[in-house]
C-alpha positions in Angstrom: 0.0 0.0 0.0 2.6 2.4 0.9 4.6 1.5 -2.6 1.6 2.3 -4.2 0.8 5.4 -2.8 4.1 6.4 -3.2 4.0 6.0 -6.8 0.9 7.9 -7.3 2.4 10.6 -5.6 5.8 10.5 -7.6 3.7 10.7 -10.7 1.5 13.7 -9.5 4.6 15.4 -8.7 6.0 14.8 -12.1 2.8 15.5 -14.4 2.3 18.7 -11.9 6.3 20.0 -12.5 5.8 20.0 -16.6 3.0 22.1 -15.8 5.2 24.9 -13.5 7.4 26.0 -16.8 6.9 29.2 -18.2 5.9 29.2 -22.1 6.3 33.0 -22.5 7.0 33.8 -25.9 6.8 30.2 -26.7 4.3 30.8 -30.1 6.9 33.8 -31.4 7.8 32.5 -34.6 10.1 34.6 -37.3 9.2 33.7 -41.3 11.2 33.9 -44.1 10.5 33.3 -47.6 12.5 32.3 -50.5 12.1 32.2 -54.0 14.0 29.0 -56.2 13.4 26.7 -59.4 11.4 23.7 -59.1 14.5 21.2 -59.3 16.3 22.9 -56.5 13.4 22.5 -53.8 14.7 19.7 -51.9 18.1 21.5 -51.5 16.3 25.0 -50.0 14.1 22.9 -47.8 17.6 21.0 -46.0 19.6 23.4 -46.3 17.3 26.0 -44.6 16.4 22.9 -42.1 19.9 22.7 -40.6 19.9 26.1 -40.0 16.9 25.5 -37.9 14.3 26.7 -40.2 11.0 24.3 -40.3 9.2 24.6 -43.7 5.5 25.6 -44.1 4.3 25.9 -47.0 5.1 26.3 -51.0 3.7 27.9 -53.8 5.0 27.8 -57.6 3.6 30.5 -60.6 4.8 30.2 -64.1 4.7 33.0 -66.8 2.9 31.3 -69.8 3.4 27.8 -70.6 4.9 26.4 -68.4 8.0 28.5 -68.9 9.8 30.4 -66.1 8.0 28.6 -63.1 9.0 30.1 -59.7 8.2 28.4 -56.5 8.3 30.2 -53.3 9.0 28.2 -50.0 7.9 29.8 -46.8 10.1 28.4 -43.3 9.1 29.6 -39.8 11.7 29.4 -36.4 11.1 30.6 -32.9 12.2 33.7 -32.5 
């Protein structure tokens, strides 16, 4: 009985001391964009991710036929 109790109360105490951490500024994120051809999206996106950068989102436009295409790679970090 006393074990038990005792490890109830050890895992109160550590659920309860996650809980005690401050998350101030926790959700301030810095963005960045950058602008590449299609065949060198994969190198942006690692090279950007070892400088910490996580990717979000990507976005190509071509002028006319298919000719010129631009994609645009947005990466967010904590500030």
């Amino acid at each position: 009985m006393k074990t038990t109790l005792m490890v109830v109360l050890c895992s109160v105490a550590i659920l309860f001391s996650g809980c005690a951490t401050s998350h101030l500024g926790a959700n301030a994120w810095e963005y960045r964009s950058e602008t590449t051809i299609p065949n060198n999206v994969a190198g942006e996106v690692s090279r950007l991710g070892q400088e910490g950068w996580h990717f979000v989102s990507m976005a190509a436009a071509s002028r006319g036929q298919g000719e010129n295409i631009t994609v645009v790679l947005l990466f967010k970090k904590h500030k």
